[in-house]
N, C-alpha and C positions, 0 to 999 in steps of 0.2 A: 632608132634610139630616141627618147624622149629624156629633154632637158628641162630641168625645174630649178629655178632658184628661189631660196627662200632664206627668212633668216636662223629658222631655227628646225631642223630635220630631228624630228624624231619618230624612233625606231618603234614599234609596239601602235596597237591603237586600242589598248584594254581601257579599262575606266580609268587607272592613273595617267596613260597616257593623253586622254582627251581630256581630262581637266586642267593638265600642263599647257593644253594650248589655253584655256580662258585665263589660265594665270600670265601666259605668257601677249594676249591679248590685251588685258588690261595695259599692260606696257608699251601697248605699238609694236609687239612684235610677231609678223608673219610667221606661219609652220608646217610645214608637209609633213604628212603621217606615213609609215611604210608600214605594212604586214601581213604576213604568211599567209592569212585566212581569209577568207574571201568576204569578210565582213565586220564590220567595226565592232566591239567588246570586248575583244579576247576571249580569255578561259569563262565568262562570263555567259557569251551568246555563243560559243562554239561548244560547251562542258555542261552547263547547268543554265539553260536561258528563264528557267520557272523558276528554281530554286531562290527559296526568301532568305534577303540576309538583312540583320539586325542592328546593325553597326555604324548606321552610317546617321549624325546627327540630323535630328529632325522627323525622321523616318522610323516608327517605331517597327513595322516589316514594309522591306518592298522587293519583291523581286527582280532579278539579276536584270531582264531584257528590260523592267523597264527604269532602273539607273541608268542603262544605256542608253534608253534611249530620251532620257530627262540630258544628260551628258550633250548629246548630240544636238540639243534643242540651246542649251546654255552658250554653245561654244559657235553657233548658227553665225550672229554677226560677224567674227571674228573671219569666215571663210576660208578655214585650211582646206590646203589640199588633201587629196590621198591617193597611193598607192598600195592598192590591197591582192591580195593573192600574188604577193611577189618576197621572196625571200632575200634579204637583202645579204652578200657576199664579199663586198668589198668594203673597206672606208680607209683613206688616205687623205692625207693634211699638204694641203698647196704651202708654197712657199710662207704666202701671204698670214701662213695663220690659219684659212676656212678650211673645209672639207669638201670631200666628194662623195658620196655614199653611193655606191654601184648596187644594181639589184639583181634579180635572176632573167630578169625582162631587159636586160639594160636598160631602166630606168637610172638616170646619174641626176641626182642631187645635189647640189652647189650650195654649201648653209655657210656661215658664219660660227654656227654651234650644232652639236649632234645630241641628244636625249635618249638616251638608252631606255625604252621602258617595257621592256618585251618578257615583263612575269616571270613566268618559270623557265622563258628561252624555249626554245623547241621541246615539245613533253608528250611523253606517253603515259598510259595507266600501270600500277606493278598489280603483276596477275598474282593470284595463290598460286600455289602450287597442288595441281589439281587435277588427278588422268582424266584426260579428253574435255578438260574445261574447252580448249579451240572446235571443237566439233560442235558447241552449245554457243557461238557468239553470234550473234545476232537471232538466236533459235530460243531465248529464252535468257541468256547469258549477257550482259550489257555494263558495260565499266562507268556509264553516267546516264544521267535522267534528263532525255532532251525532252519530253514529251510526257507530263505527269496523267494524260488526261489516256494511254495507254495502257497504265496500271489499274483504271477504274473498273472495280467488281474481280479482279485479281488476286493470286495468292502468292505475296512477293516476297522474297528471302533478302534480305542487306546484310551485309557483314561486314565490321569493321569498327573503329572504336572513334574517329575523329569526329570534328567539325561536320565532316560532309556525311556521313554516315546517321548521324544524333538531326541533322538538319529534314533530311530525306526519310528519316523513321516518323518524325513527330508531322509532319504535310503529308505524307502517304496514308497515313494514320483514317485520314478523314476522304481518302479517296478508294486506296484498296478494298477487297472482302477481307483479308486476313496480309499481317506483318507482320513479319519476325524480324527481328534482329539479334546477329550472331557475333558475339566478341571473344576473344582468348582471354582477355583479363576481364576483372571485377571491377576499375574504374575506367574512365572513359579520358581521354588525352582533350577530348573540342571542349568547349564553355560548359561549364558549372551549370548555368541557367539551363541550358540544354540537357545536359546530363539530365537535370533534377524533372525535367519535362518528361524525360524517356521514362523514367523510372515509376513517374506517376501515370503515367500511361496503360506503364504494365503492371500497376494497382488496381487499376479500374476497368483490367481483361479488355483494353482494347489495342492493343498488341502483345504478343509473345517474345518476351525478353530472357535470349539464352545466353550466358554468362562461362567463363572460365570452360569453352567449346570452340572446336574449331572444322571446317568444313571436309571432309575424308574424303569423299565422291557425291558424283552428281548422275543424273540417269534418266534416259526417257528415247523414245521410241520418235527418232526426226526433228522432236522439239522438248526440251527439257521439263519434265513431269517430275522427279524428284533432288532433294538434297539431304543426304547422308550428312550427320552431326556427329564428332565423339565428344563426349562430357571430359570433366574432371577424374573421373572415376571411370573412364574409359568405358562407359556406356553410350550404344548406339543407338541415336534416334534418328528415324527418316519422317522428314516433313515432304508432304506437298505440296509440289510450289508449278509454277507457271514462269516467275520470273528470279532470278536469282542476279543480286546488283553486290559484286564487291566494289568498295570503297578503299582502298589503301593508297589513296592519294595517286600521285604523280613523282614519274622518272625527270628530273629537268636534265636538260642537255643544251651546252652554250649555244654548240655549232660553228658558224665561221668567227663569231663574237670574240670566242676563244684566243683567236689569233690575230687579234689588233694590236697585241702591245698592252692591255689593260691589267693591272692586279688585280689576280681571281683568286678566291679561295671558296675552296668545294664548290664549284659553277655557280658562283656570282660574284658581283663584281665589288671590292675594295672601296668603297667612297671616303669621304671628308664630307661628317657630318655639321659642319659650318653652311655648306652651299651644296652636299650631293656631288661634288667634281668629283673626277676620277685621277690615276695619274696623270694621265693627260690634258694637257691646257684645254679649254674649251669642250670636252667631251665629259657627261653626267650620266648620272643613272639613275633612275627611283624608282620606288614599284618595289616588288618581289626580286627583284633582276640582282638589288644589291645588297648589301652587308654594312655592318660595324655595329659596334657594341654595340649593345640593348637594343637588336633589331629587332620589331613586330613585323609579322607579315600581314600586316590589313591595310584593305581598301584608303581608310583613313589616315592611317602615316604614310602613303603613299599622297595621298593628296597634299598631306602637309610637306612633305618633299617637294613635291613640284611647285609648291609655293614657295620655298625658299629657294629652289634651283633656278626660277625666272627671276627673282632680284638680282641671282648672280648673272644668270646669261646675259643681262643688260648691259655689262659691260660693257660686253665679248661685243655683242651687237652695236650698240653706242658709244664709244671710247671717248667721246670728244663730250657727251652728255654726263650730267649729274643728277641722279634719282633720286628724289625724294618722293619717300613713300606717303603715302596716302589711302585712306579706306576705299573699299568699292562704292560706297555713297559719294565720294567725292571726284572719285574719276570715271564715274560711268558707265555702262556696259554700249560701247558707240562703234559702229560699223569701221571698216577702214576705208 
């Protein structure tokens, strides 16, 4: 069994999580990271590590691996620990107030405060419903795009109408032979910008944009060679394809999270948008993980969460100190 104390455990090690440690850094305050995957980003470097997102101040595109890996670079002084490819199972509150975070490794945690930041919580892909789509996964068939430089000179089908679908049509664009993208409706749910991207795209015949359609079958001899399309008009067309990538997001699932004692609603978690806490004394959550009104789910109000959640942890952690805050120009980015 491996004992770590720290002052601040948290849960997740995606991009909201790792920049909770630099905010929680700036303060003096230590942080052990826990999570499932055997490598720091989350849904970021385990779902989409190429895939460019647009969002994040400063940055007009960068893609997903390397935010992670600018993240990793930032939080470097600071020297958190991590426990990676271990799923964490317990968490219980000592007498004293602190916690103990138990893992699947029994690794046991000893913090002050705990950081809930673990995205979507344990998740999967939601499949179409599709005869014999599972006989086509990995033969042609793929729920995410780890590797865009595999599509190169391909003829790839996407379906779907979000963010991640609109994101993955308009960068395939410039790498495939041919791209289609397959939606059931006429507008599209991800960003505007994007939409208006797609659309001009397939103005200018360099993708095929099928609209108010949806996928019927799929077909090919060991490795996936076609996708059957019905229309609007219940007209069938089969495209050509090599690679067929539905997009319809992610199933999130708590897991043990569930069963801490925290206010969930629909698998995340209730906060207090003053500090991110949860009902529980000392225990937060930011990221995708939590809830309240006029929740965004991006990268950036997650950051800004974890900025206002280490003003609060400092209590937790200092009870005897008084914070005053100060800009990053005045208190430095300084080793411990």
């Amino acid at each position: 069994m491996e004992l770590v104390t720290t002052d601040i455990c948290i849960i997740g090690a995606g991009p909201v999580g790792l920049f909770a440690v630099f905010e929680a850094g700036l303060l003096k305050m230590r942080c052990h990271l826990i999570d499932v995957l055997p490598q720091v980003g989350g849904q970021l470097s385990e779902i989409y590590p190429q895939k460019p997102i647009y969002d994040i101040p400063g940055f007009p595109t960068i893609n997903a691996q390397q935010l992670v890996d600018g993240l990793m670079e930032q939080i470097q002084p600071f020297h958190p620990g991590f426990s990676l490819a271990e799923r964490v199972n317990e968490l219980f509150q000592l007498e004293d107030g602190s916690f103990v975070t138990r893992t699947s490794d029994d690794t046991e945690v000893h913090s002050k405060v705990v950081v809930i930041a673990g995205g979507l919580g344990c998740f999967e892909p939601r499949k179409p419903v599709i005869d014999g789509l599972e006989q086509f996964e990995g033969k042609g068939v793929a729920y995410m795009v780890k590797n865009p430089e595999a599509y190169r000179g391909r003829k790839v089908v996407l379906a779907g109408g979000g963010d991640s679908a609109l994101d993955w049509t308009i960068f395939l664009a410039d790498i495939a032979e041919e791209v289609t993208l397959i939606h059931r409706g006429d507008t599209f749910r991800g960003a505007p910008d994007s939409a208006e991207k797609v659309f001009e795209l397939a103005t200018e015949g360099k993708i095929n944009l099928i609209l108010q359609s949806h996928i019927n079958a799929i077909k090919g001899n060991g490795h996936l060679q076609q996708v059957e399309v019905i229309g609007r008009d219940n007209e069938t067309t089969v495209i050509e394809a090599d690679h067929l990538i539905p997009l319809f997001g992610l199933t999130p699932k708590l897991g043990p999270i569930a069963e801490w004692g925290l206010n969930v609603d629909k698998s995340a978690i209730m906060v207090d948008t003053v500090d991110y806490s949860t009902n529980v004394k000392g225990v937060y959550a930011i990221g995708d993980i939590n809830i309240y009104p006029g929740k965004l789910k991006l990268i950036l109000c997650g950051f800004h969460e974890a900025a206002l959640m280490a003003q609060s942890a400092f209590k937790h952690v200092y009870p005897d100190q008084k914070l005053s805050f100060k800009y990053t120009t005045v208190y430095g980015v300084t080793a411990f």
